[in-house]
C-alpha positions in Angstrom: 0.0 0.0 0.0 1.1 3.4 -1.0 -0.1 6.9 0.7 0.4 10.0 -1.5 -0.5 13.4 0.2 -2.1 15.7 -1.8 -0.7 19.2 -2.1 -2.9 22.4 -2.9 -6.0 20.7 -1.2 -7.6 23.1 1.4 -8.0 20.0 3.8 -5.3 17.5 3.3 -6.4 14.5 1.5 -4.9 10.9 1.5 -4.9 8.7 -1.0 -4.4 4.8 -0.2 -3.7 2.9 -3.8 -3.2 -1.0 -3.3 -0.5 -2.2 -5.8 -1.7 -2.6 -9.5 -0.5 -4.9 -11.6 3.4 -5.0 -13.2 2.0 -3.9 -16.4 0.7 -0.8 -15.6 2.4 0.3 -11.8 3.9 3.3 -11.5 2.1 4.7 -15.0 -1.5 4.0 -13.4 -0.5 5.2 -10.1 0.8 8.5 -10.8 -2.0 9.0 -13.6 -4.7 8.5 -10.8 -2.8 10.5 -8.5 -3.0 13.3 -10.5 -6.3 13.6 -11.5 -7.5 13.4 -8.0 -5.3 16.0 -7.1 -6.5 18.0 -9.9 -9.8 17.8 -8.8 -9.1 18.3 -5.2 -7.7 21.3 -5.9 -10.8 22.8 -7.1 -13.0 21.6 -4.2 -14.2 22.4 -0.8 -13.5 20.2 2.5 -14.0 16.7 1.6 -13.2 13.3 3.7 -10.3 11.1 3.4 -10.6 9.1 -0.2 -9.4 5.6 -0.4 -8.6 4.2 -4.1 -8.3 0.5 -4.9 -6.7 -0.9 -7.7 -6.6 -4.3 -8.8 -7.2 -6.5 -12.1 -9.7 -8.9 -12.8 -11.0 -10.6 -16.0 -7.7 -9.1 -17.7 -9.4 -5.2 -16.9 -8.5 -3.1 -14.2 -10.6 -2.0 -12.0 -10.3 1.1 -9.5 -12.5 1.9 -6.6 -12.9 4.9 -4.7 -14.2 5.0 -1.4 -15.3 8.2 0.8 -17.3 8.4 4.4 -20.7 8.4 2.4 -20.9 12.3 3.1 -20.7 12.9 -0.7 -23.9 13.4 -2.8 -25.4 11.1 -5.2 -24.2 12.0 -8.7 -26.7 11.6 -11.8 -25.9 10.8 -15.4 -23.0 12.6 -16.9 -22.3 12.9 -20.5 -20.3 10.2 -21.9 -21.3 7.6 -19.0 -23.9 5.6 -17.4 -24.3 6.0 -13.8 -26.4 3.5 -12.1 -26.8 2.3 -8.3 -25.2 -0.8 -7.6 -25.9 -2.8 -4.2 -23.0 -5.5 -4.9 -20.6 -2.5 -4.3 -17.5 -3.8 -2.1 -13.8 -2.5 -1.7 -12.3 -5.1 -4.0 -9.1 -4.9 -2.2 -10.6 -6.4 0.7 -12.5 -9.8 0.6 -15.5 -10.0 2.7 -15.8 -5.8 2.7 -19.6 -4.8 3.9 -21.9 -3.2 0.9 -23.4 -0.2 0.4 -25.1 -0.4 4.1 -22.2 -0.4 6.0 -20.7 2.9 6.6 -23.1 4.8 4.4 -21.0 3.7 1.5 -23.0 4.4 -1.6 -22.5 2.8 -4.8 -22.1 3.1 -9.0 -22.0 1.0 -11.9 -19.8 2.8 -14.6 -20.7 1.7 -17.8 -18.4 3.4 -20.8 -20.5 3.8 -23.8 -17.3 3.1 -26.2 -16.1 -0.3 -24.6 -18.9 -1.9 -23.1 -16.7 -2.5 -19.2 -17.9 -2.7 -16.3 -16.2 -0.9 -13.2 -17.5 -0.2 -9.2 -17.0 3.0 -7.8 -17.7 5.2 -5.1 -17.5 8.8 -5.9 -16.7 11.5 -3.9 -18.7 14.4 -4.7 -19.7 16.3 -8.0 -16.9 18.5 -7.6 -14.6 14.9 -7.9 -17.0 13.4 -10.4 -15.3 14.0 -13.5 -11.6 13.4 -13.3 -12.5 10.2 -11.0 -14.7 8.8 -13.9 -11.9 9.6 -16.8 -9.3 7.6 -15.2 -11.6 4.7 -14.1 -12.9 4.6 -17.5 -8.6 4.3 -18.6 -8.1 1.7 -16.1 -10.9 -0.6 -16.8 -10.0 -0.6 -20.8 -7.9 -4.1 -21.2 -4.9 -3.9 -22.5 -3.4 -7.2 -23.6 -6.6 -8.4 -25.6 -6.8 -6.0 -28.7 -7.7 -6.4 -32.0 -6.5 -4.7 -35.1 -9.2 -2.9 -37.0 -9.5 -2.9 -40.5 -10.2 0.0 -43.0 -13.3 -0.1 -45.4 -13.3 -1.7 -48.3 -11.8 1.0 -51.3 -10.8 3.8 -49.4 -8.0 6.0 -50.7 -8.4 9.2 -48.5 -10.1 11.3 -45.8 -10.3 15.0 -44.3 -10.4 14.8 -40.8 -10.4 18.6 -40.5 -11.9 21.2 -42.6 -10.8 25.0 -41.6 -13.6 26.9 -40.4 -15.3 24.0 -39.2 -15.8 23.3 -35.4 -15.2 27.0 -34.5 -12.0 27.1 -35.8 -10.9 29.7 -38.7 -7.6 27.2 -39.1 -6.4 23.7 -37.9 -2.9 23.4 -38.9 0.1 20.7 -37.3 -0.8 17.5 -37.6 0.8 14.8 -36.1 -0.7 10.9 -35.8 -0.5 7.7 -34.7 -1.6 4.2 -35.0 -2.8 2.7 -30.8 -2.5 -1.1 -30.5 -5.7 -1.4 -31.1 -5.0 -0.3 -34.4 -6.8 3.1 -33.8 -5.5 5.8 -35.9 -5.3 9.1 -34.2 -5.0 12.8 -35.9 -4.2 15.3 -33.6 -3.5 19.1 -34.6 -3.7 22.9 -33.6 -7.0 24.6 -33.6 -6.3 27.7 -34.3 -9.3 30.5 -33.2 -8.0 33.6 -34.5 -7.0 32.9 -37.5 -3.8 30.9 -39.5 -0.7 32.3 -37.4 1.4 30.8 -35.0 0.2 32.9 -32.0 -3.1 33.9 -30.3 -5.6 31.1 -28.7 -4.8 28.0 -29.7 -6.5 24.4 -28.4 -4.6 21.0 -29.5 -7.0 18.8 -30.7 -8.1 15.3 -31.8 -10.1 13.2 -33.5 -10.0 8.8 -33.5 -10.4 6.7 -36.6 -11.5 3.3 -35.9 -11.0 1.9 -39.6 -8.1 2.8 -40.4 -8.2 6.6 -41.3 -11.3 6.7 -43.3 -14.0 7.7 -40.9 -13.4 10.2 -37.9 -14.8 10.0 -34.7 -16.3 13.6 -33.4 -12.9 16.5 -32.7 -12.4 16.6 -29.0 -10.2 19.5 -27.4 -7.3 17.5 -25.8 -5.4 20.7 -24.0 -7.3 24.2 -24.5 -5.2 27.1 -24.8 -7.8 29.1 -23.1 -6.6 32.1 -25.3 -2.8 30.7 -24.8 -1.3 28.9 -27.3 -0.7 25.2 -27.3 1.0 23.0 -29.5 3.5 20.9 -31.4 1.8 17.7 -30.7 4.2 14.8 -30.5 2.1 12.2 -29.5 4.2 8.3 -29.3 2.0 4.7 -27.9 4.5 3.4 -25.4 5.2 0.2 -26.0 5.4 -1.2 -22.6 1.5 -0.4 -21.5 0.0 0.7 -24.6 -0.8 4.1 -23.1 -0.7 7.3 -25.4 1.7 9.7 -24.2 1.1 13.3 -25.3 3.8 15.9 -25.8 3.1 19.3 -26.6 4.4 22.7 -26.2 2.5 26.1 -24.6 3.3 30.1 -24.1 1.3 33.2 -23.4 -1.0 33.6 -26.3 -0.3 37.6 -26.0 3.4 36.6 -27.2 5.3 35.6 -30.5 7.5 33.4 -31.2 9.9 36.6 -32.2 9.3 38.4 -29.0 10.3 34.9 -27.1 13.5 34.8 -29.2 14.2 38.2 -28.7 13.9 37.6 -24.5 11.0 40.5 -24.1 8.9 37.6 -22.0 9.0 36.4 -19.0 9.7 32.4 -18.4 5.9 32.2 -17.1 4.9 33.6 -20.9 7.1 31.9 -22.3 7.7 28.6 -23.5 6.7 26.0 -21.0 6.5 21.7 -22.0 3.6 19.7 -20.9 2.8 15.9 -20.8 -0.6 14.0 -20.7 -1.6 10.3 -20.8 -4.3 8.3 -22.3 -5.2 4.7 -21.5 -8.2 4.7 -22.8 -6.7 4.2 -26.5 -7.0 8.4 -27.2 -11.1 8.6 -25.6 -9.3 11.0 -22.6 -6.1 12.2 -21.4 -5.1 13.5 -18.0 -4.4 17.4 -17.8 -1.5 18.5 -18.8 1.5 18.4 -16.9 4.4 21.0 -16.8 7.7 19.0 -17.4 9.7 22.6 -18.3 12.0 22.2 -15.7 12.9 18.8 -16.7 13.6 19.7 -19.7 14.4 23.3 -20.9 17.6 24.6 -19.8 17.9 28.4 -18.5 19.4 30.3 -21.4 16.7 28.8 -23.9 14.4 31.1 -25.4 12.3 29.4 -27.9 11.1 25.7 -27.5 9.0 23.3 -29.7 8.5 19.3 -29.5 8.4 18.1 -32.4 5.5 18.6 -33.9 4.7 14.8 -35.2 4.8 11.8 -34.0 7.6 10.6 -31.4 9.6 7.6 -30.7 9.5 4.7 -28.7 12.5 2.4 -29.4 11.5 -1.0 -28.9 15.1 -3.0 -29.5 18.3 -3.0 -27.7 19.8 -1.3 -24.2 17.5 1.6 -24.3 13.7 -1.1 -25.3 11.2 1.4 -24.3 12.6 4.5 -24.1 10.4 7.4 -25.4 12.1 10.0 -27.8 10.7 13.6 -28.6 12.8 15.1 -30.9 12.9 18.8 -30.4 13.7 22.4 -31.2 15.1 25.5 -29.2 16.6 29.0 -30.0 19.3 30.0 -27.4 20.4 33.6 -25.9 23.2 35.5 -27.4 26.3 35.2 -26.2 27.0 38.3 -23.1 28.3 41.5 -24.7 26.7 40.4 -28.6 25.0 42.6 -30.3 22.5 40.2 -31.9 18.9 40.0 -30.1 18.4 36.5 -30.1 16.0 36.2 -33.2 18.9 35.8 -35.7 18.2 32.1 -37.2 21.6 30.9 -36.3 20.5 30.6 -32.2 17.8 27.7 -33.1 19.2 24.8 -32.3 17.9 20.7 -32.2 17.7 19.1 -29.4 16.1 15.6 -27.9 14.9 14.6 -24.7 13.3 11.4 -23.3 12.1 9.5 -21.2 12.6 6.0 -19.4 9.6 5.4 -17.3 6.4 5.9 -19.5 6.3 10.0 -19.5 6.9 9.9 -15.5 10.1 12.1 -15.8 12.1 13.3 -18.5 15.4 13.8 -19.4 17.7 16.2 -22.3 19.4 13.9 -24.3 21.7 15.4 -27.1 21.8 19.1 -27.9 23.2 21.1 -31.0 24.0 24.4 -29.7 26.7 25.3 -32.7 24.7 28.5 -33.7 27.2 29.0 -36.0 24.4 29.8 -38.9 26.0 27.3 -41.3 23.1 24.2 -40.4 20.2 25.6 -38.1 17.8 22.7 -37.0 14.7 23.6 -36.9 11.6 21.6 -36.5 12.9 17.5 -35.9 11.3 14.3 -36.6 13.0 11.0 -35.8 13.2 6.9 -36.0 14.5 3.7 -34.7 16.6 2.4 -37.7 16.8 -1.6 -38.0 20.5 -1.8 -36.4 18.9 0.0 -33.5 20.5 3.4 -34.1 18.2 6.6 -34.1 17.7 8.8 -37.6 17.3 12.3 -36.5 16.1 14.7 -39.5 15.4 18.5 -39.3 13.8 21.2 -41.1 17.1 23.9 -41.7 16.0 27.4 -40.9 18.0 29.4 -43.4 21.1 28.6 -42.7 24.0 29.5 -45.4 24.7 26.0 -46.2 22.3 24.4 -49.7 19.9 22.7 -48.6 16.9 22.8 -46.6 16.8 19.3 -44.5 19.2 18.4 -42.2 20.2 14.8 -40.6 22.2 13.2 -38.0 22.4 9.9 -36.2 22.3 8.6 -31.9 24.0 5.7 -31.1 22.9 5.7 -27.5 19.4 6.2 -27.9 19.2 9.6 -28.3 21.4 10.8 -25.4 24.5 12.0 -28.0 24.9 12.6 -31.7 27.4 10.6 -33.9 28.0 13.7 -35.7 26.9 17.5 -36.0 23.4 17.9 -38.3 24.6 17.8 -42.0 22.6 19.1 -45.4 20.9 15.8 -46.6 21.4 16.9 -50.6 19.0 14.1 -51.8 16.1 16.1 -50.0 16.9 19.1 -51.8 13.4 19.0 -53.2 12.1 19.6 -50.1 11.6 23.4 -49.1 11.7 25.2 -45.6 9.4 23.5 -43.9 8.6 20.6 -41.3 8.7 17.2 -42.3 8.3 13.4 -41.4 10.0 10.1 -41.3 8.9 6.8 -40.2 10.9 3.6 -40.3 8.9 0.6 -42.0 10.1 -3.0 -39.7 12.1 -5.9 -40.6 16.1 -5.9 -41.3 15.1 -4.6 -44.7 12.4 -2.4 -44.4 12.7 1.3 -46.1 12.8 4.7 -44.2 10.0 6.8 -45.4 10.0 10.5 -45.5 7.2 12.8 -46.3 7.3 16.2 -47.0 6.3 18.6 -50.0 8.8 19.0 -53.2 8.7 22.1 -54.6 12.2 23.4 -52.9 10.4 27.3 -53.4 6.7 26.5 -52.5 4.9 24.3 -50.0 2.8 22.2 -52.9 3.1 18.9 -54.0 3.3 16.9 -50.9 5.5 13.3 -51.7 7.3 10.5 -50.4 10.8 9.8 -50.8 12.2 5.9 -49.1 15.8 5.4 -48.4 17.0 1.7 -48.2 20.1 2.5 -46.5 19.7 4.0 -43.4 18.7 7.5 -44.5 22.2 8.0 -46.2 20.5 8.7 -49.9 16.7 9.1 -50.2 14.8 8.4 -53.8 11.6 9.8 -54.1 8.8 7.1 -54.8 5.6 8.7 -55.7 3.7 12.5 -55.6 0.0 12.2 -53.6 -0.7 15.8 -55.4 0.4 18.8 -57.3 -1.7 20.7 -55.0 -0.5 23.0 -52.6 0.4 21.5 -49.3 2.9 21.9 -46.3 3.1 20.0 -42.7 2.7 16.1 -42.7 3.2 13.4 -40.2 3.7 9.3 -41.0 2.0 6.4 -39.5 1.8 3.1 -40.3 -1.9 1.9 -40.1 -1.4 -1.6 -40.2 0.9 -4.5 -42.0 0.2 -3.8 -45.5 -1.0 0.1 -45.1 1.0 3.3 -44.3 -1.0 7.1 -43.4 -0.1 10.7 -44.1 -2.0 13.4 -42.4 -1.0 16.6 -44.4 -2.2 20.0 -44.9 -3.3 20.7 -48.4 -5.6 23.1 -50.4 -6.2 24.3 -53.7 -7.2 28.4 -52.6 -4.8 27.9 -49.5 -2.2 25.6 -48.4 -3.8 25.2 -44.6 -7.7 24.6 -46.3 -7.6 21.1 -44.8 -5.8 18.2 -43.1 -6.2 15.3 -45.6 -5.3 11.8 -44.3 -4.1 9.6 -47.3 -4.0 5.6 -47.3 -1.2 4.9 -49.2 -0.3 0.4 -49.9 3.5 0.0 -48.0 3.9 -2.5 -51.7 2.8 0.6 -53.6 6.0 2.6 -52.5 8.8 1.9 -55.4 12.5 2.1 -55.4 13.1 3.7 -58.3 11.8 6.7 -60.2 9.0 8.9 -59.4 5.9 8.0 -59.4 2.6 10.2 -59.2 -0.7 8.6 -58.0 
């Protein structure tokens, strides 16, 4: 047994978790921890509240006990609530029901999965979080199927700007749950298409394989901040979505953050959430910024895309954002900080599921020769990490830049370099994604106009990201940021932006056949 005091509570509140399975630990214990402390933070006085966690059937199950003072909740959206009168502390055999005590009890019955849970609620003021993180735990995790995409389809738009009370969704980034789930996160962007202002990042779930969309949900609202850069990875350990994303002042620029006019609580701050629900929730967001952005950093952006979890070798597990930042001037410069040459590409990761974090390797030349930019990342076949980056006008030709970790991100083998076979690709972010087995291509994605963002493609390097060919064209229209997933065995997904009046019209999602993806010349489709 475990006792976790809560902090910020205006009575002190105790929390009593019973061990949870190996699978799942520390991850399920910290995730409930922090939603009740979330909650509790928001309430009044409230009694001592006693969680029990166990597994049975191959679900979890969590209780949550009180003195009975609480009131009786009714129906909330998304659940059904009814009275149960087998309720019992399944921690302890023999416990007394609901009579005993004045413990009242609920059946929670999720809509999307059909599980059953007990629980005893708090009070309305608890209601919520309690319910999201029951509804995580009781969602089984070893027993998940695939799903399969309908017969004949080629292509979806998950979001349509001006749709949803958005007047842009821009940033994608996606991908593919154990459950075979495909999931397209990006920015909603209120005030219009730039970079600052009120921002919300959110999400919407594909259940067959990116060609019909569950409804949008806001996974963390700016609340007229902005937030951001999604870099979403499944952690291959328990399944769980881990959710990186970056935040500042919604008042602020990205040039006045460069140029050190705002203070570190306007500034750029890091946040982590968790899903084990395969994407239906996600804790709040959690400030890591301390963990992981050093002093004299200005700027900051994960990703945006998909991250990493390396699933071979020493490092099995690990989680890998790859990562921007733009660094002060030297003392006694004259520059301001918003010169291109201070960006800079970082990594950082984590070994214990998105519990703490860690800065791996760091490129702080700002020499204004190679200035990474925007990063995406994989897990090559011989275990070593691919690092690629957009190059933010920096004087060497070329406009992507690459380097390699042999230590799982912690160091580089060498500096970023120009990658001259993705000279095609103009200023801009891109993606790569590394197909499995001991042969199986790197895939990047990107547009490949090296002047415009238009005619998004995919280029497939079958030797470890040293040379890249480009194997077909998905459109001459115009298009910009993209992200890579692979949807299943024989399938892989890009969720792009793309327009015809406007490059940031819509985020397409586009099915594209792994054996359809040649090693030789161009090939439009």
């Amino acid at each position: 047994m475990e006792t976790a005091r809560l902090a910020g509570a205006r009575v002190e509140q105790t929390i009593r978790v019973r061990q949870a399975p190996p699978a799942v630990g520390a991850a399920a214990y910290r995730i409930v921890q922090e939603a009740l402390t979330n909650a509790v933070r928001h309430a009044g006085p409230e009694p001592a509240v006693h969680v029990g966690l166990h597994e049975e059937q191959g679900a979890l199950r969590l209780s949550v006990t009180d003195d009975g003072t609480g009131p009786t909740p009714g129906d909330t959206p998304g659940f059904g609530l009814v009275e149960d009168p087998r309720q019992q502390d399944p921690g302890q055999a023999g416990s007394p029901g609901p009579g005993a005590a004045g413990h009242g009890g609920l059946r929670v019955r999720s809509g999307d999965s059909g599980n059953h849970g007990r629980v005893t609620l708090l009070s309305t003021a608890l209601l919520s979080p309690v319910l999201l993180v029951t509804l995580a735990l009781l969602t089984p995790h070893a027993t998940a199927t695939r799903t399969s995409a309908a017969t004949g389809c080629t292509s979806s738009v998950p979001y349509v700007s001006g749709e949803g009370g958005y007047d842009t969704y821009r940033i994608p980034a996606t991908v593919t749950t154990r459950r075979g789930t495909v999931l397209a996160f990006a920015e909603g962007r209120y005030d219009g298409a730039a970079d600052s202002g009120h921002i919300d990042v959110v999400l919407r779930r594909s259940q067959d394989g990116g060609c019909t969309w569950g409804p949008s949900r806001v996974v963390a609202a700016g609340d007229g901040n902005t937030r951001g850069n999604p870099a979403p990875v499944v952690d291959p350990r328990t399944g769980a979505i881990v959710l990186v994303t970056s935040c500042n002042s919604g008042a602020v620029t990205e040039a006045q953050i460069m140029r050190g006019e705002v203070t570190p609580e306007r500034g750029r701050r890091v946040f982590v959430q968790h899903s084990l629900d395969d994407g239906r929730h996600f804790t709040a967001p959690r400030d890591i910024t301390a963990q992981v952005k050093r002093p004299e950093w200005r700027w900051y952006a994960t990703g945006p895309g998909h991250a990493l979890a390396l699933t071979h070798g020493p490092h099995a597990g690990r989680l890998v954002v790859p990562a921007d930042h733009s660094a002060a001037p030297p003392a006694g410069s004259s520059d301001t900080g918003q010169e291109a040459k201070y960006y800079g590409g970082h990594a950082i990761y984590s070994d214990d599921g998105g519990q703490s974090w860690h800065i791996g390797f760091v490129d702080g030349s700002h020499d204004g020769e190679d200035n990474a930019n925007e990063s995406t990342a994989a897990e090559l076949p011989d275990g070593r990490l691919y690092f690629g980056a957009r190059d933010q006008n920096g004087t060497s030709a070329g406009n992507r830049l690459d380097t390699y970790s042999g230590d799982g991100g912690r160091t580089l083998e060498r500096p970023y370099a120009v990658q001259p076979t993705l000279d095609d690709v103009p200023v801009v972010e891109g993606s790569v994604l590394q197909l499995p087995g001991p042969d199986g291509p790197l895939l990047f994605s990107g547009p490949s106009v090296p002047n415009a963002r238009r005619s998004m493609a995919i280029w497939r390097s079958t030797d470890a990201g040293e040379t890249f060919t480009k194997a077909l064209t998905l459109s001459t229209r115009k298009a910009a940021y993209s992200d890579l997933t692979q949807v299943d065995g024989d399938t892989v997904g890009v969720l792009y932006e793309t327009g015809d009046s406007g490059t940031y019209d819509t985020i397409e999602f586009r099915r594209l056949p792994i054996d359809g993806l040649p090693d030789g010349l161009p090939d439009d489709i």
